[in-house]
N, C-alpha and C positions, 0 to 999 in steps of 0.2 A: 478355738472357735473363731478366734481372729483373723488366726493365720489361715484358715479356710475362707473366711469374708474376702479378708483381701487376693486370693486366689484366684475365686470364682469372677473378684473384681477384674483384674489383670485379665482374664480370660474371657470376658463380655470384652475388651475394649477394644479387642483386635478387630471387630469386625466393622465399628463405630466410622471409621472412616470409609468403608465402602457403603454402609447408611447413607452417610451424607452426598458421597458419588452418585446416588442411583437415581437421583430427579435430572440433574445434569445426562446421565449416558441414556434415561430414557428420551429426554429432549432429543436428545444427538440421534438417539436411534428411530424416532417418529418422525424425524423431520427431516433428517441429513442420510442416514443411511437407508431409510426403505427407498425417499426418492432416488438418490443415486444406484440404487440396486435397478429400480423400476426404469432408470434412463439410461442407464447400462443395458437392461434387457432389450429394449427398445429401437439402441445402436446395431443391435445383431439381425433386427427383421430382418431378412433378404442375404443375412449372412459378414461376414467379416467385410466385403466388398466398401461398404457403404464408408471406410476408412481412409479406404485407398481413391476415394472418391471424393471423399469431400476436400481433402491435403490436394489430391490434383487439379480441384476445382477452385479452392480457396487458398491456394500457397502462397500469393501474394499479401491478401489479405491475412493469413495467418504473420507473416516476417514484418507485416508494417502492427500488428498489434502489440507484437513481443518487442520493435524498436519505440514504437510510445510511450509501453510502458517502461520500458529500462531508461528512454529517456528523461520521460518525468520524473521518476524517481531519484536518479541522480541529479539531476536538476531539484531536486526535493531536498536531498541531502548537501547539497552544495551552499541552497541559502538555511536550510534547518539548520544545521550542524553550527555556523555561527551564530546564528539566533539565540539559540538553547545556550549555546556556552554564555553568550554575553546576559542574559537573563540570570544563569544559574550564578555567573563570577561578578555580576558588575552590577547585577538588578537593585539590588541591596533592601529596604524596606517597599520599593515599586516592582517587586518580584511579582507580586498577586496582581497588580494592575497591568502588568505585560503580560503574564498568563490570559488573564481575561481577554486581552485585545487580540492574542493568539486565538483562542477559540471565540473570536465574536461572531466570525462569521455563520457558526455554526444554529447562530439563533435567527438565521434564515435559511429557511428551505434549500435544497440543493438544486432544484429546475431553476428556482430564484435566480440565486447566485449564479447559476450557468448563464439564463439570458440578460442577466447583469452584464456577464463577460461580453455577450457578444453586442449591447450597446456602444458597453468602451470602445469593439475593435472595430465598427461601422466605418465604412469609407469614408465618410465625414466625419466622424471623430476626433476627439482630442489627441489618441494616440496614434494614428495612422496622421492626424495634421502635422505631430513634432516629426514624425520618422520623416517624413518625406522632404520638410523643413532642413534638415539637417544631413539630407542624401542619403539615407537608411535605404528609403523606400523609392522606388520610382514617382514620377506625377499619376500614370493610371493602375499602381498597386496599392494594393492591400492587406487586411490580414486576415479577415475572415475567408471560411475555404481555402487554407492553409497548412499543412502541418504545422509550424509555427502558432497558430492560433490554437489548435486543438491540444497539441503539448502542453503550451502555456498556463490553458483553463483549467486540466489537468494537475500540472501544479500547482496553481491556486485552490484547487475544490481540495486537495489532500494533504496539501502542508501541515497542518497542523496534527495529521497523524504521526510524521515525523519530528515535529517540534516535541511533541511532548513526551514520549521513549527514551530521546538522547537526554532531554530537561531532565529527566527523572535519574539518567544513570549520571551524569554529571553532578548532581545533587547528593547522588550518595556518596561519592567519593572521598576518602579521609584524607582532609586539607593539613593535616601533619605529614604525608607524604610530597607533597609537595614542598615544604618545607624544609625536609633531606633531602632533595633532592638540588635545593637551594643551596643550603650548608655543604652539601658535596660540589658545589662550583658548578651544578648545572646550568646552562644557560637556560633562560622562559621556553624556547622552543626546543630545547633538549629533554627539558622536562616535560614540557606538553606534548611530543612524541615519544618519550620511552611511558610516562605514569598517567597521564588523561586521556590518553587518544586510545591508549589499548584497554582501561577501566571505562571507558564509554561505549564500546563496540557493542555490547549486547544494548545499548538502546538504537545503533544504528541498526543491529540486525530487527529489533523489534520494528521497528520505525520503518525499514523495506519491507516486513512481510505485510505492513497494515496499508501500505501505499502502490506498492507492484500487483500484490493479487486482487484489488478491488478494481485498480485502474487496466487492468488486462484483460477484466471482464464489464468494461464502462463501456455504454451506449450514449450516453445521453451528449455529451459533450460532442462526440463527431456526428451524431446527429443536429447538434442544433448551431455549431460553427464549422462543421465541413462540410465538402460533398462528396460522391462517391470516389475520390480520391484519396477521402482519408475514412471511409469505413475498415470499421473493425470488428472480430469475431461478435461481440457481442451485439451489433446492428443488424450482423444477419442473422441472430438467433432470433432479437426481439422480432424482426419484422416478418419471420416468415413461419415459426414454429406454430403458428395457428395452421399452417394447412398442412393437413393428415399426409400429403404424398411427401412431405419434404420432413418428416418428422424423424424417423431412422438417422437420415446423414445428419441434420441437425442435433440428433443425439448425440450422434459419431463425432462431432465435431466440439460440443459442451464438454463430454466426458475426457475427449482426448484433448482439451483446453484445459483442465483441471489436471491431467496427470502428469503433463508437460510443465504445468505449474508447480507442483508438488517435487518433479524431480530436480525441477530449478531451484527451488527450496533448500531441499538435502545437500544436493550441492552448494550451497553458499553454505552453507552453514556448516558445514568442512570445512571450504578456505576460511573459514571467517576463524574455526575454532574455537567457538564458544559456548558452554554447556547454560548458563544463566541467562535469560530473556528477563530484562529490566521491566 
């Protein structure tokens, strides 16, 4: 009788974990996959054309969204990646007070913090006073309506996506490994490129997907410190997908911004080689 209990036990359990999946893949599926079906359909009114129309129309705009974004991001991971390490190796009991200061910003709004940026970079400002001070900038330059300005706020609004992935893979890391690595006459930077640099990578990879694909698809920043020099895919969607005649190509152009996204994705995540996302 036992040996049947625990049977029928084993045999209810296998399903237990798609239980718990099906609130999660109905979310996904009412929310992410009807609309995307329904904006996918939507790209086709008038036929495949609207494709080849919008790349020919917007192809500038398309090569400066995908250089922002890979800019900021590496620019993300440039100052993230020491951050996190020195938090994770040096923080010591002010570990949680650097964390916090990491994410402080995030207890203001994001339009906030965006026209925060662009008081800093005002032609009269502090920062455009030192640059010019110091021969950076010209006397009648500045940095608002800049690529440089728009990059910049960019990096600022999403560091702390990156901060806190690589913090986390750093943190798991087993500090006895470093310590053979020691006893073997490693040098610090022998050992932090063969055992911390390559056990940290899935927080890098985490850290670009949470920063590359939000800012590839960000409006708000070249809208409130560029001008139409620095718009990007997502200005033209926000500003025109309210009129019915522009809605197809703007389809055409959402959908084919997401799957160009996704194949950059796959692709990194090949060269990268890494099955574990920190």
């Amino acid at each position: 009788m036992a040996r049947n209990e625990q049977t029928g036990i084993r045999a209810a359990r296998w399903y237990v974990p798609y239980l718990l999946l099906l609130p999660g893949i109905a979310w996904l599926g009412a929310f992410f996959i009807v609309p995307m079906a329904s904006m996918f359909q939507t790209s086709l009114d008038g036929g495949l054309g609207n494709y080849s129309t919008v790349i020919a129309d917007n192809s500038e705009v398309i090569r400066r969204t995908f250089v922002f974004a890979a800019t900021a991001t590496l620019t993300c991971i440039a100052i993230g990646y020491p951050l996190a390490y020195f938090i994770a190796t040096r923080g010591g009991r002010y570990k949680n007070v650097l964390l916090a200061l990491v994410v402080l910003p995030f207890f203001v709004t994001y339009l906030v913090r965006t026209l925060a940026w662009k008081v800093l970079l005002f032609d009269g400002g502090p920062v455009v006073g030192i640059l010019q001070d110091v021969g950076i900038l010209g006397p009648d330059e500045g940095l608002l309506n800049t690529d440089i300005g728009v990059i910049g706020a960019l990096t600022y609004n999403f560091l702390p996506f990156m901060v806190l992935p690589i913090y986390v893979s750093l943190e798991k890391i087993d500090r006895r490994l470093l310590e053979a690595g020691s006893d073997l006459y490693a040098s610090p930077f022998r050992a932090f490129r063969k055992v911390t640099l390559p056990l940290s990578l899935p927080g890098v990879f985490a850290g670009t997907l949470l920063t590359f694909i939000p800012i590839a698809g960000d409006f708000v920043n070249a809208d409130l410190l560029g001008s139409d020099q620095q718009t990007m895919i997502g200005n033209i969607i926000e500003r025109n997908f309210g009129q019915e005649f522009f809605r197809p190509e703007l389809s055409a152009l959402s959908f084919m911004l997401m799957a160009v996204i996704l194949v950059a994705v796959l692709v990194y995540a090949r060269l990268l080689g890494t099955e574990e996302i920190a």
